[in-house]
VOGU-3710 file (C-alpha; in Angstrom, 3 decimals, decimal comma):
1> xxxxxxxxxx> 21,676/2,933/-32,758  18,571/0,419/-33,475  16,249/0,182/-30,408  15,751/-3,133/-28,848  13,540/-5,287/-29,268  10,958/-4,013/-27,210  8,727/-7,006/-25,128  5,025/-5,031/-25,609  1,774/-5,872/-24,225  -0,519/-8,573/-26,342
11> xxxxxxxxxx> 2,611/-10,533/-27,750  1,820/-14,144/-26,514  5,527/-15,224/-26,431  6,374/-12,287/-24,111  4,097/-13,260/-21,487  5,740/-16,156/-21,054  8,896/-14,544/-19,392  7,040/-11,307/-18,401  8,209/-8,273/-19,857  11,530/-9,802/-19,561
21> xxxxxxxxxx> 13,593/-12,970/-20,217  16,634/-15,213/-20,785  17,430/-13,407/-23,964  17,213/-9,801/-22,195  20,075/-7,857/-21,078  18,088/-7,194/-18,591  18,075/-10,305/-16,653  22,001/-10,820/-17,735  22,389/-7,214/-15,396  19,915/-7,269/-13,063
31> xxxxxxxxxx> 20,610/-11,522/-11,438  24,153/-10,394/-10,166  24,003/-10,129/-6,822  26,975/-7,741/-6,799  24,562/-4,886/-8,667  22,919/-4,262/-5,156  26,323/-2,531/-4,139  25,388/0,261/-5,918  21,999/0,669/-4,285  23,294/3,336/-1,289
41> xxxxxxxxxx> 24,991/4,865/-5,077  21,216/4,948/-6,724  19,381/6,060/-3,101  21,955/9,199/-2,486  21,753/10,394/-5,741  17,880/10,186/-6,238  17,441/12,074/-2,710  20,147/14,353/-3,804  16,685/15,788/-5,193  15,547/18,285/-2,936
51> xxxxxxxxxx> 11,926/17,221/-3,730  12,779/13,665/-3,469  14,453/13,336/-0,376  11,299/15,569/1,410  9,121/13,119/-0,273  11,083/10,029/1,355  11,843/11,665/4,246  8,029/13,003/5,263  6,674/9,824/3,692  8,554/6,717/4,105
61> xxxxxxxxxx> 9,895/4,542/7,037  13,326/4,840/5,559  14,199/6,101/8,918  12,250/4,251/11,355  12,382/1,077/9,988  15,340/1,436/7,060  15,613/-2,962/6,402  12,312/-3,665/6,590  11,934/-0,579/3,803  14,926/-1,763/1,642
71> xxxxxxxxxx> 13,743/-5,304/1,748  10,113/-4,529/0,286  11,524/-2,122/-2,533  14,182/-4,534/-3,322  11,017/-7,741/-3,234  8,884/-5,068/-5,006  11,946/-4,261/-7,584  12,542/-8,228/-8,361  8,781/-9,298/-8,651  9,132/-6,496/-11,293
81> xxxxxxxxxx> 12,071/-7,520/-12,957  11,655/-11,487/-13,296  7,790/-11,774/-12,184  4,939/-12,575/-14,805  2,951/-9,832/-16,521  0,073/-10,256/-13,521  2,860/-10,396/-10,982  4,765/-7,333/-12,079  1,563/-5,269/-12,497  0,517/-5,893/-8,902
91> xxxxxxxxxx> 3,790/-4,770/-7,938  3,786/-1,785/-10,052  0,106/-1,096/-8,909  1,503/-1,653/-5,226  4,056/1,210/-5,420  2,225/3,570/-7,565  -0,607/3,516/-4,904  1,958/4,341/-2,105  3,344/7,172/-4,263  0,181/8,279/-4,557
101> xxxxxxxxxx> -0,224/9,804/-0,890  3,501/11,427/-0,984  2,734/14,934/-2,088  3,497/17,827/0,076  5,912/21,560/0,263  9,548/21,740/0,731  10,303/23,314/4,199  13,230/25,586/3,071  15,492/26,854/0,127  17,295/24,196/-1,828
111> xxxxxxxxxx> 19,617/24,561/-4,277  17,378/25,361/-7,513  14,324/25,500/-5,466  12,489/27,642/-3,201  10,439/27,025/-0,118  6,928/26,027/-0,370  7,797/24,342/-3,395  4,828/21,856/-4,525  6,394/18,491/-4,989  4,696/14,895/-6,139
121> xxxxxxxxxx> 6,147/11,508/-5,986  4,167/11,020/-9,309  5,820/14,321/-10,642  7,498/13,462/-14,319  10,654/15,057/-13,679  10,866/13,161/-10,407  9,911/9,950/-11,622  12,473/10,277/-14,617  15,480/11,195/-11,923  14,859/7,670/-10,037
131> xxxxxxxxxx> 14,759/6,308/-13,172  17,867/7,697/-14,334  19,973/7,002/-11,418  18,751/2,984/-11,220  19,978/2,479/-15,303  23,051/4,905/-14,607  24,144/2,884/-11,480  23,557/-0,589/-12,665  25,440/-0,308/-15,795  28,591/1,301/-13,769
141> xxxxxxxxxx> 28,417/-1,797/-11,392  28,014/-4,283/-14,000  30,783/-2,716/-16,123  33,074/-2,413/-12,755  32,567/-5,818/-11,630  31,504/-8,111/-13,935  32,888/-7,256/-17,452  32,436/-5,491/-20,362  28,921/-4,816/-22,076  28,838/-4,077/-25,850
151> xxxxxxxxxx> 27,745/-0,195/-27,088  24,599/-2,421/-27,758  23,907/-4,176/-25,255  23,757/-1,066/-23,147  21,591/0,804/-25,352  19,331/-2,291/-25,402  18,972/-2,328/-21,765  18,084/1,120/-21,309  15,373/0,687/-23,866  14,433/-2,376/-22,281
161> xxxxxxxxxx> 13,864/-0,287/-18,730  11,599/2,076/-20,128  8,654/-0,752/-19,973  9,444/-0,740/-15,950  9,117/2,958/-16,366  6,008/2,989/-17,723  4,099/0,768/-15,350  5,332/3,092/-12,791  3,850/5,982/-14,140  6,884/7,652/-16,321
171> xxxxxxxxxx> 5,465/8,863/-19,334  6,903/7,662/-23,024  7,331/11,396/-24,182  9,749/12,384/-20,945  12,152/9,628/-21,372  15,549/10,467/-23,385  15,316/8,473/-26,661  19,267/6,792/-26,190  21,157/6,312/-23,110  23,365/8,672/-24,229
181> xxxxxxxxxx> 20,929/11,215/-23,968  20,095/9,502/-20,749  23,775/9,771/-19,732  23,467/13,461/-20,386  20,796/14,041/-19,150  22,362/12,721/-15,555  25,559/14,482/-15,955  23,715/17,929/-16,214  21,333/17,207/-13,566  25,306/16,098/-11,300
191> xxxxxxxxxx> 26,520/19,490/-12,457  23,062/21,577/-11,866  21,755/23,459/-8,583  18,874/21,080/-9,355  20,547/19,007/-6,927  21,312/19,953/-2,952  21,735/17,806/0,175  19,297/18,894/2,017  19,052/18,099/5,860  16,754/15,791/5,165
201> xxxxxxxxxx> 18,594/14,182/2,529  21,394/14,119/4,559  19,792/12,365/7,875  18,264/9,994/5,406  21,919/9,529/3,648  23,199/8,824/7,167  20,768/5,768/7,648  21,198/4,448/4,461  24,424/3,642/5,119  24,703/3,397/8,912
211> xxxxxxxxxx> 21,808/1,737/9,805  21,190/0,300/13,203  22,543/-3,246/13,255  25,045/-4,046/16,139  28,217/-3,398/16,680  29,866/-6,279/15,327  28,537/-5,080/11,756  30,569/-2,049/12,106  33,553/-3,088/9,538  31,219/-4,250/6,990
221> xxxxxxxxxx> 29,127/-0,739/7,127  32,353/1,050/6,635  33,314/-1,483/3,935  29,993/-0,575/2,100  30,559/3,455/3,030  34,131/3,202/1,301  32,294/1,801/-1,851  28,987/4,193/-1,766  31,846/6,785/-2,024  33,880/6,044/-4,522
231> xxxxxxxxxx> 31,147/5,250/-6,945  29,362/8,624/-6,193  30,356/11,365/-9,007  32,522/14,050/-7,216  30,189/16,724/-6,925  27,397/14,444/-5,259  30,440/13,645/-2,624  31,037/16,788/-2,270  27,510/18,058/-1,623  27,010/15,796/1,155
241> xxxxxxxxxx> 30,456/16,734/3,017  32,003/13,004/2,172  35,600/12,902/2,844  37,809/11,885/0,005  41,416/12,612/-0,742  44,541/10,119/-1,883  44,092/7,298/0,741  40,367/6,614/-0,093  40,705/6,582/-3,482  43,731/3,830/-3,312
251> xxxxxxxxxx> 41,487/1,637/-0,815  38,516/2,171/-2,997  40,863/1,024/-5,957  42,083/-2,209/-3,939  38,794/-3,261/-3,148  37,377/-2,660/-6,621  39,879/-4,462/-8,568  39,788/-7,431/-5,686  36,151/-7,579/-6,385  36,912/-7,202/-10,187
261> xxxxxxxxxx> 39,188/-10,719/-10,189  37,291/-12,531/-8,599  33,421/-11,586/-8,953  33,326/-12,665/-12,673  35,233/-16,220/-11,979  32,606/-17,557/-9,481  30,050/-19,974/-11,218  26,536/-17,731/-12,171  24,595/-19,473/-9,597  26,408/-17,907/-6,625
271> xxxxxxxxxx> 26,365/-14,397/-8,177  23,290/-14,605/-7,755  21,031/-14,077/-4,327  19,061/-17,268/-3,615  15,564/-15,280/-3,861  16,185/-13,931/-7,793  17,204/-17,934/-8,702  13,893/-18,969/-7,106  11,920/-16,281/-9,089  13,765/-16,890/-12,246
281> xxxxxxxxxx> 13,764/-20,923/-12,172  10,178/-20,599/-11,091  9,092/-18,251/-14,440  11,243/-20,434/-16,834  9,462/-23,295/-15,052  5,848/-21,921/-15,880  7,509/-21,023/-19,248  8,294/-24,290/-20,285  5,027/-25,847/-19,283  3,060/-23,099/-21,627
291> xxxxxxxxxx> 4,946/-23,767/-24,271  4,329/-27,442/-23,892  1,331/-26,961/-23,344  0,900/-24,305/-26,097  2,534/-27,394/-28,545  0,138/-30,055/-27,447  -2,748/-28,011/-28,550  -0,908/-27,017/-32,100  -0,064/-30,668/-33,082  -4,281/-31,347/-31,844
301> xxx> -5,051/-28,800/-34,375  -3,101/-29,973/-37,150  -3,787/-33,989/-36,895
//
């Protein structure tokens, strides 16, 4: 399958949009709102990683302060997504440099590895995990929710993510060449004892999905459990000690094709969160003007 088009450093009608725009699949994925029910999906599976979930675990404030975390990855993840090229490599410069300090040894045995192990959030193999689990879970979401996306238009935006990859440090040569390879890739590492919830992983699981909010909140964070669930391959449910038998799966069902009828009927606009319209009618704001700008100066030339 042909690779798409890929939006490359030094072409000056890329810049205008970033290293994305209206014409990426991309964008068409990542503005629905309804994507960022997969997140807890994305999180459980990355720390699923013995090394991964030490890393977050040791490193992070996932469990001191678990919004204010969530909210700067997800600002961090956005300015990356629909930001200019400045704006997306101060964002990729800002997460690199806090990945930078989490190095460290696993504390015990863990599925595939052994105590003491030496792990680095900069590590290739970890790096291409994340990676793996953001494409594999926003594809299932989009497909789930919003509708169907061509053979194509999948493959193009996996190939599109691998510039996001690279400004975070993920080198060309360890990324699989298709999605399908990258789909492989994840169902081995589902199916490996390169996986293991960990104690750590599983405290950290635990506050991903019940974090402290009050009371009152308590439906909606079973709501969002029922969900994280259901979307998680079997095995990764399994691993944590997740409860699932005939009832959850029909109210997972319910809920998924209730979100299914109606998700896709709502006008654009109010699929998406108010903060990803701002940043996207701000770029194709600046976009316009540099064109017209860019025009001005042409027609000059020429006269």
């Amino acid at each position: 399958m042909r690779e798409a088009r890929q939006v490359e450093p030094g072409r000056a009608e890329a810049g205008l949009h970033g290293y994305y725009g209206p014409e990426s699949v991309t964008w068409k994925v990542t503005r629905e709102a309804a994507i960022l029910l997969g997140g807890a999906r994305a999180v459980l599976l990355q720390i699923a990683h013995p090394l991964v979930a030490e890393g977050v675990y040791t490193h992070s404030s996932y469990l001191t302060d678990p919004a204010a975390r969530t909210l700067h990855t997800f600002m961090l993840g956005q300015i990356l997504t629909f930001g200019d090229r400045p704006e997306a490599h101060e964002a990729a410069r800002t997460i690199n440099r806090l990945h930078a300090g989490v190095f460290g040894h696993l504390p015990q045995d863990a599925g595939a590895y052994r105590r003491g192990t030496f792990y680095r959030a900069r590590d290739q193999e970890l790096l291409l995990w994340v990676h793996a689990t953001l494409v594999d879970t926003a594809l299932l979401l989009y497909t789930s929710l919003i509708g169907p996306l061509t053979a194509d238009e999948q493959e193009r935006y996996y190939q599109e993510s691998k510039a996001q990859a690279r400004l975070l440090g993920l080198q060309p040569r360890y990324m699989p060449a298709s999605l399908a390879e990258l789909q492989h890739y994840v169902e081995e590492m589902v199916q490996s004892d390169q996986l293991a919830a960990t104690p750590q992983a599983r405290r950290l699981a635990h506050t991903v999905l019940f974090p402290p909010l009050p009371t009152v909140f308590r439906p909606v964070l079973h709501f969002h459990f029922l969900i994280t669930c259901g979307l998680l391959p079997e095995r990764v449910r399994s691993l944590y000690g997740y409860p699932w038998g005939p009832w959850h799966q029909q109210a997972f069902d319910l809920v998924m094709q209730g979100l299914r009828s109606t998700l896709p009927h709502l006008p654009l606009r109010l699929r998406t969160l108010p903060v990803t319209q701002h940043i996207i009618e701000r770029r194709l704001s600046s976009a316009r003007l540099q064109a017209y700008a860019r025009s001005i100066r042409e027609a000059r030339a020429s006269a």
